[in-house]
PLY file of the C-alpha trace (Angstrom):
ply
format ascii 1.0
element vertex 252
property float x
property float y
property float z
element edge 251
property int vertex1
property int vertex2
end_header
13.04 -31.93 5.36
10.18 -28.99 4.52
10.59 -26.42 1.71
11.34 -22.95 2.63
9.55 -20.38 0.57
11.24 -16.74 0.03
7.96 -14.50 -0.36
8.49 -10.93 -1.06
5.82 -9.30 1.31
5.70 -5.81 -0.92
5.81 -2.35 0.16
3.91 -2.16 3.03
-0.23 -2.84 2.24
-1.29 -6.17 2.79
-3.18 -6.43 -0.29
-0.09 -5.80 -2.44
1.46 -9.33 -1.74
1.21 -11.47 -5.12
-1.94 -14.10 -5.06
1.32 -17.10 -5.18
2.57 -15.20 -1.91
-0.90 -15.08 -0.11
-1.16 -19.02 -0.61
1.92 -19.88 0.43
1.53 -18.09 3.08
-2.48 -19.82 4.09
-0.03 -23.16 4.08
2.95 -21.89 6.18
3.58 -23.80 9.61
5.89 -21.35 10.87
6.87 -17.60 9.42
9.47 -15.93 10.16
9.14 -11.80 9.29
11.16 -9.09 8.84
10.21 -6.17 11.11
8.82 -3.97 9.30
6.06 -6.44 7.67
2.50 -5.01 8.33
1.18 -7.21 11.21
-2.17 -7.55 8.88
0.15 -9.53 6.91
0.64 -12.09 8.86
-3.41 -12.80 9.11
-2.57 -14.42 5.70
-1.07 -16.97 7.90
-3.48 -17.76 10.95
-2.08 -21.33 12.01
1.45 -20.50 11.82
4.19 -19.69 14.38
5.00 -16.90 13.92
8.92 -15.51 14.56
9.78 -11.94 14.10
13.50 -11.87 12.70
13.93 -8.09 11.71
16.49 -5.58 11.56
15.95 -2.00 12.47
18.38 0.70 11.96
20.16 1.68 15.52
17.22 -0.78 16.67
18.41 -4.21 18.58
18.57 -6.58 15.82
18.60 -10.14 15.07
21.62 -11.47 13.84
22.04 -13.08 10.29
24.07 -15.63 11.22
21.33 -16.56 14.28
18.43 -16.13 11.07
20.26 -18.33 9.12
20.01 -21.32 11.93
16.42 -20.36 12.64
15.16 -20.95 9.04
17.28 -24.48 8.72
15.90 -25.75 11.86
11.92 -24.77 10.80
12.63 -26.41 8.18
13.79 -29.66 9.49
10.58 -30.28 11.60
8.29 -28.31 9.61
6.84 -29.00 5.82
5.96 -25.48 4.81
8.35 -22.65 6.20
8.04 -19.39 5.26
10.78 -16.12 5.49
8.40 -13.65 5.03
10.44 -10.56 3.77
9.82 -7.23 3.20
9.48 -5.81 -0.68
11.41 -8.02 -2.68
13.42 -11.00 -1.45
16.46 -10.20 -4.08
16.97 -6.27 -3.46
18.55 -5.21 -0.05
16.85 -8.69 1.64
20.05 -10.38 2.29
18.76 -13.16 0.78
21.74 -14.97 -0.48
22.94 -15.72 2.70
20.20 -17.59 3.66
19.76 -19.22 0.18
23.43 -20.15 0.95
22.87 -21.40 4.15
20.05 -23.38 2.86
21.89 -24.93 0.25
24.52 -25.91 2.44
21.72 -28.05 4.94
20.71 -29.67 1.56
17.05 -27.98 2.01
15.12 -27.28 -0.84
13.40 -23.62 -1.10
11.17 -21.40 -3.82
12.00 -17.44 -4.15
8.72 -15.86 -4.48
9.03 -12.08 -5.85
7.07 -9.10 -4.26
6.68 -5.37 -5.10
9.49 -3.58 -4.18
9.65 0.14 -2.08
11.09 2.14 -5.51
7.81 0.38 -7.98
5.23 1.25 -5.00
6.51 4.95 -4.55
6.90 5.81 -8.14
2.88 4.82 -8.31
1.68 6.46 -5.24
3.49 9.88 -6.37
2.12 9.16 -10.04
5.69 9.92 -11.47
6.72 7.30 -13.68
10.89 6.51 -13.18
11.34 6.67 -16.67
10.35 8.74 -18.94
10.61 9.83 -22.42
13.41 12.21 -22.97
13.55 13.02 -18.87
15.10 9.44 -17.83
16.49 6.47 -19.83
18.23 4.80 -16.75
17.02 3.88 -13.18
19.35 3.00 -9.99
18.32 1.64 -6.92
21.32 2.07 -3.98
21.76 2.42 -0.50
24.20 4.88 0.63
27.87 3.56 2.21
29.40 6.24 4.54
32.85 3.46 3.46
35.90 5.90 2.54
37.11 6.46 -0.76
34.31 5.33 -2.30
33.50 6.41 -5.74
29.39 4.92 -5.32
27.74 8.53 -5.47
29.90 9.37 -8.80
28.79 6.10 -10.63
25.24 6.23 -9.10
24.65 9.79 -9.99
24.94 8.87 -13.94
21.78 7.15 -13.49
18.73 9.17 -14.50
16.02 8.60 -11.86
18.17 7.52 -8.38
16.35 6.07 -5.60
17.65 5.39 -2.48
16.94 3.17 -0.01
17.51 3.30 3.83
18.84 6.77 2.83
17.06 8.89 5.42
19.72 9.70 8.38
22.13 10.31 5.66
19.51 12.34 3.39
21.87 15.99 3.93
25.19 13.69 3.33
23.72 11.63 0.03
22.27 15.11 -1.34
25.91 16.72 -0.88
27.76 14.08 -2.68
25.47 14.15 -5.65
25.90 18.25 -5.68
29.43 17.74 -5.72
29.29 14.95 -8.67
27.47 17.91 -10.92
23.43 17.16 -10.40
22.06 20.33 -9.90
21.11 22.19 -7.10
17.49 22.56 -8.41
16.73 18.08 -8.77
13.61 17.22 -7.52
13.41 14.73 -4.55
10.19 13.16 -3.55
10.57 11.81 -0.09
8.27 8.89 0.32
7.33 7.31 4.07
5.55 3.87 5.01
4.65 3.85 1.28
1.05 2.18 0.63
-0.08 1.76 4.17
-2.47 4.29 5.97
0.64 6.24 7.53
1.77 6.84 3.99
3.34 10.49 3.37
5.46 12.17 0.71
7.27 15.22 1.00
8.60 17.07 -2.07
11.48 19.46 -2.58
14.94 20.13 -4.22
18.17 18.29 -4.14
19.86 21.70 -2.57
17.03 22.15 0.19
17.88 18.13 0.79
21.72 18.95 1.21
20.67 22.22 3.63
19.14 19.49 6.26
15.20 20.85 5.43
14.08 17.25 4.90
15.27 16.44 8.30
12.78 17.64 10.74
9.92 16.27 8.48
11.37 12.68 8.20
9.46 10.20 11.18
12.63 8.16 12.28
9.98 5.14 13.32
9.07 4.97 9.84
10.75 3.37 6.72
11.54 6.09 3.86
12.84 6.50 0.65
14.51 9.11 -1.42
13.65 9.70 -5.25
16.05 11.44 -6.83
15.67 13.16 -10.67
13.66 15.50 -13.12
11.17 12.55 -13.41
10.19 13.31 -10.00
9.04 17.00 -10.66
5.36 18.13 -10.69
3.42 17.68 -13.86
2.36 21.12 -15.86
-1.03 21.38 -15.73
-1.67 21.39 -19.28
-2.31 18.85 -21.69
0.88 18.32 -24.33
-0.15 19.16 -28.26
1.19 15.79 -29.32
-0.76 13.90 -26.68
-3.73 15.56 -27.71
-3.50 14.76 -31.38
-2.50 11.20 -30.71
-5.72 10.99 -29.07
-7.39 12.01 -32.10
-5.82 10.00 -34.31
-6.68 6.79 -32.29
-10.19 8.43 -31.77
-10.48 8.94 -35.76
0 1
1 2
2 3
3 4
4 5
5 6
6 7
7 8
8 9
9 10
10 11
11 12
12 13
13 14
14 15
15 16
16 17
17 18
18 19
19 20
20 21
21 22
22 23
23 24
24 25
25 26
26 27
27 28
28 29
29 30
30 31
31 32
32 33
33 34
34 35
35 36
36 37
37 38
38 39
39 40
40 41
41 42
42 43
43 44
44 45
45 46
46 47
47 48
48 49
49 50
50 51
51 52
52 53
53 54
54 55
55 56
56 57
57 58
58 59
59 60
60 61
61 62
62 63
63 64
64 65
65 66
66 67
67 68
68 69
69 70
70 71
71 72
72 73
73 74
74 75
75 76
76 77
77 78
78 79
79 80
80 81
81 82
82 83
83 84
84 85
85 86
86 87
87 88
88 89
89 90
90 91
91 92
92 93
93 94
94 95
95 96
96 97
97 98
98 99
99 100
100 101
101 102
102 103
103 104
104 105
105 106
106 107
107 108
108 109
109 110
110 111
111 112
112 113
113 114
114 115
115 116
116 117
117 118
118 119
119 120
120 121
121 122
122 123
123 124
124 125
125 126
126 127
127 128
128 129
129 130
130 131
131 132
132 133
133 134
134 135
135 136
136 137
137 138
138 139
139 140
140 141
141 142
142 143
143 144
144 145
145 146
146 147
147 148
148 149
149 150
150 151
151 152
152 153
153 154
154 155
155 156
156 157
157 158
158 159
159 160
160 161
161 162
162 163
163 164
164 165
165 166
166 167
167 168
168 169
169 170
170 171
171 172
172 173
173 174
174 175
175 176
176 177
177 178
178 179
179 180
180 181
181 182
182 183
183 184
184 185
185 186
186 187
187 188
188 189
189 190
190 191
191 192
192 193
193 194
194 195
195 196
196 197
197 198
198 199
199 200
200 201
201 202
202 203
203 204
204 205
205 206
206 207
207 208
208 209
209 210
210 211
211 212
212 213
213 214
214 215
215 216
216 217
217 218
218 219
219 220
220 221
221 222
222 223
223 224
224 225
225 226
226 227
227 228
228 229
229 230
230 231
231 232
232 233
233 234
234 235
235 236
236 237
237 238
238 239
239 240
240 241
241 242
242 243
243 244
244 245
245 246
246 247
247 248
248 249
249 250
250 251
């Protein structure tokens, strides 16, 4: 039996995988990739098989069931597998199924964490998700067109809201959080292929979002997410009175 080795591939940029990640990855026999994974990636791994296991929205898809079996098997004729995932293994990745399946073949396996979309976004737009007095409280969600579902209500008490594989339902996510009281003048920041040379970011409000005026922007080839909250709003200018005397008193 090999080891199979979650690694978290980041946000996009090759160089944003972790230094553990890249190594692994230099050892891998086989790697099996989620489809969005930048193919400079996968030069990390230039003896490998390589096995592209990805789902795309509306896109033909493998199934998890069929991933599941594909990961076991490397692993039982292989010493170094790798499931090569985008962001971070643990958020949206699905990955306790295959740590369950894994567990059930009796093969041992390593999560390795990676950047995820939200972290990458917040730094390419410079807007910090929290911050002082503005946002106390962070949520990360994907949006569940499930009936009766109270998700929006309890996700809309969060401060800064990020969503994640939001973008065909951008006008429907932005009218649910209208209707749970956020105001019709939130800032969004709209944030595609974040980190890699396609990278784009589109700013408005949460009403212009609910009016469909996001929609003819958003690339439908490209992965997106939606930032949601006053900590996404455009900076003043100006320099604060406070910050400026705390820099004097550090200077003094």
């Amino acid at each position: 039996m090999g080891k199979v080795y979650l690694i978290g591939a980041g946000p996009g940029a090759a160089d944003l995988i972790t230094v553990r990640g890249a190594k692994l990855l230099s050892q891998a026999q086989v790697v099996l990739h989620d489809a969005l994974i930048e193919p400079a990636m996968l030069d990390y791994a230039p003896d490998a098989r390589k096995i592209a296991v990805g789902k795309r929205c509306g896109q033909r898809s493998t199934a998890q069931h069929f991933i599941n079996k594909q990961i076991v098997d490397a692993a039982r004729e292989h010493d170094v597998v790798v499931r090569l995932k985008g962001g971070d293994p643990m958020l949206f990745g699905r990955a306790d199924e295959e740590m369950r399946a894994l567990e059930a073949a009796g093969i041992e396996y390593e999560v390795v964490p990676g950047i995820t979309a939200a972290l990458a976004s917040a730094a390419t737009l410079k807007r910090s998700l929290t911050l002082r007095g503005v946002s106390r409280s962070v949520a990360l969600a994907t949006y569940s067109r499930a009936p009766n579902t109270d998700e929006i209500r309890e996700q809309a008490s969060a401060d800064s809201l990020v969503f994640y594989m939001g973008r065909d339902s951008a006008p429907e996510i932005a009218q649910q959080l209208l209707d749970s009281g956020r105001a019709g003048s939130t800032p969004v920041a709209i944030v595609e292929a974040c980190s890699t040379e396609r990278e784009r970011s589109l700013t408005l409000t949460l009403g212009a979002m609910a009016r469909g005026d996001a929609q003819d922007w958003l690339d439908a080839s490209q992965p997106s997410l939606l930032m949601i909250g006053e900590a996404f709003a455009e900076r003043s200018s100006g320099v604060s009175t406070e910050l400026v005397q705390a820099a004097l008193q550090v200077a003094a």
